[in-house]
N, C-alpha and C positions, 0 to 999 in steps of 0.2 A: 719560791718567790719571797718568802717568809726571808732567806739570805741576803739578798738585793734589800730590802728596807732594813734588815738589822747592819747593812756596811752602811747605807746611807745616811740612818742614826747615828751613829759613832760619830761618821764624818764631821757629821753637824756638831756635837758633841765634842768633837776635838778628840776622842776616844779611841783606843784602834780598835777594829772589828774583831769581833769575836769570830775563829771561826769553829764553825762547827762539825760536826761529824756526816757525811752522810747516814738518812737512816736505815737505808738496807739499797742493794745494790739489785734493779730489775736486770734478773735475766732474760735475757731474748733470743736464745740460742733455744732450737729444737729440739726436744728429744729424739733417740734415734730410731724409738718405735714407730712415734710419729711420723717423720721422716722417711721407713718406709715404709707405712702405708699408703703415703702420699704416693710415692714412685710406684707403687704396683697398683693403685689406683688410676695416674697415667696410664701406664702400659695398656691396661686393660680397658680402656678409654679410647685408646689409640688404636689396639687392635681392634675390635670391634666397632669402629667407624672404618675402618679397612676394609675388612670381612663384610660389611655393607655395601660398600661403594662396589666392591667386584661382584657381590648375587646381584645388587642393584642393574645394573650392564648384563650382566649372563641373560639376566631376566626380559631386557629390551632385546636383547640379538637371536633369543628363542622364535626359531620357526613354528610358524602354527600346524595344530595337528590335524592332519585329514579327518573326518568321522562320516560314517557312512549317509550322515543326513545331508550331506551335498545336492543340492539340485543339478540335475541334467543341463548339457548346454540346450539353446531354443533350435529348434531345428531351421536353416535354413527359407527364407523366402518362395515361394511359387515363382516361375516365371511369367513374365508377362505372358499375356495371351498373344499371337502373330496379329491377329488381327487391331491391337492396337502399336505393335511394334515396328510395323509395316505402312502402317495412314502417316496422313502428312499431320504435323500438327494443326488446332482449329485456327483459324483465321478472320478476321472480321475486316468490316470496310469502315474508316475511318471516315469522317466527312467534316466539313467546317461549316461555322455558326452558320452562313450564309444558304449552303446546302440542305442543311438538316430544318430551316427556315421555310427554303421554297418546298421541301418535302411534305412540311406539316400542311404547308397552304393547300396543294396539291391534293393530299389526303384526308379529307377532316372522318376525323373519327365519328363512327352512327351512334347515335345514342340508341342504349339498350331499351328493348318493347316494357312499353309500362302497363300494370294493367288497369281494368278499367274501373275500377273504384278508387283510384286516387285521383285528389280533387287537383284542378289546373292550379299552379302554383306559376309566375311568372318574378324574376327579379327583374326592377325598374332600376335601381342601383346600387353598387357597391363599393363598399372603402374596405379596403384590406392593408393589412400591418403586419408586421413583425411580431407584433405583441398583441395576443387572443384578444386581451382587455378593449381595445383601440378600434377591433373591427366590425362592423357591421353591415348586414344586408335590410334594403327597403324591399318588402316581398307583398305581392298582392295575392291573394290564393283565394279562389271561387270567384273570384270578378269582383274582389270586395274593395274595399277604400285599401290603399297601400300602408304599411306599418313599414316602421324601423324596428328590425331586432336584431341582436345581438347572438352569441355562441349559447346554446342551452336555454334561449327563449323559445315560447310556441304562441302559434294563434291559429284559432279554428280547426284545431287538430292535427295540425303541423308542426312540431320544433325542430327548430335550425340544429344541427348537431356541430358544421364544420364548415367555418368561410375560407375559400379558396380564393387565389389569383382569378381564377377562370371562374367560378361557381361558388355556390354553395350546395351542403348535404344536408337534406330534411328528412326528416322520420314519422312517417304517419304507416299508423296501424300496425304498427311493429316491424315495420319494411323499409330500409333506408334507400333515399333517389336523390341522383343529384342531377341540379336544374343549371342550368350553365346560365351566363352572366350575358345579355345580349350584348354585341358590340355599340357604340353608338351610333346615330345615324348620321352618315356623309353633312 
């Protein structure tokens, strides 16, 4: 750089440039020791990324080896019994809303014997919901004045446990009865 500003001095100068000497000349040529090390540094580079990639592969295409801790195959299933492989399959009788309707009319289920120290509990009315919060039964129990309660309310030794469609389920003296809902009157 030092050359470029002493020609463009001159110039200015009206002068001719000086030139000058280079002062030493970089070599950039290799030595040949250097050189090959370099080459048998490759080589060996080369081969043993070779020599890896083929154990690499031998190594995935290796069979595994048996060893005596193999487990047994499971033995085979039992056959059916005849006397299931012989019946017809179960069957049932379908019936539609209307049927299964006039059946329940038909049938009313008995209510279970209650005994005789639980007190007469009678529901006068019920609202039922979807939602426990929302439901409640008016229950009179001993012939008393009627009460509204709710799910996990009690009175006079009675609490409602669970308001049905149909009923509800009361719990007195540790014994749960359910008192069904009267229909109303014609």
């Amino acid at each position: 750089m030092s050359s470029i500003l002493d020609a463009l001095r001159a110039l200015e100068a009206g002068t001719e440039a000086v030139e000058r000497e280079p002062r030493g000349r970089i070599d950039r040529s290799l030595p040949a020791w250097k050189a090959a090390a370099l080459l048998a540094f490759s080589v060996a580079m080369g081969t043993g990324g070779a020599v890896f990639l083929v154990a690499g592969s031998a190594v995935e295409r290796a069979e595994p080896v048996a060893t005596s801790a193999t487990l047994p195959l499971a033995a085979p299933a039992p056959p059916l019994p005849t006397s299931l492989s012989l019946s017809d399959p179960p069957r049932a009788r379908v019936m539609t809303a209307s049927t299964a309707a006039s059946a329940t009319q038909r049938r009313p289920a008995a209510d279970p014997p209650r005994p005789s120290d639980e007190p007469s509990v009678h529901v006068r009315s019920l609202r039922y919901s979807p939602l426990p919060a929302e439901r409640a039964v008016e229950l009179a129990v001993a012939d008393a004045r009627p009460v509204t309660l709710r799910e996990g309310q009690s009175v006079g030794g009675v609490q409602v446990q669970l308001i049905t469609p149909e009923g509800v389920y009361v719990r007195h003296g540790g014994q749960i009865f359910a008192v069904r809902a009267l229909p109303p009157p014609p």
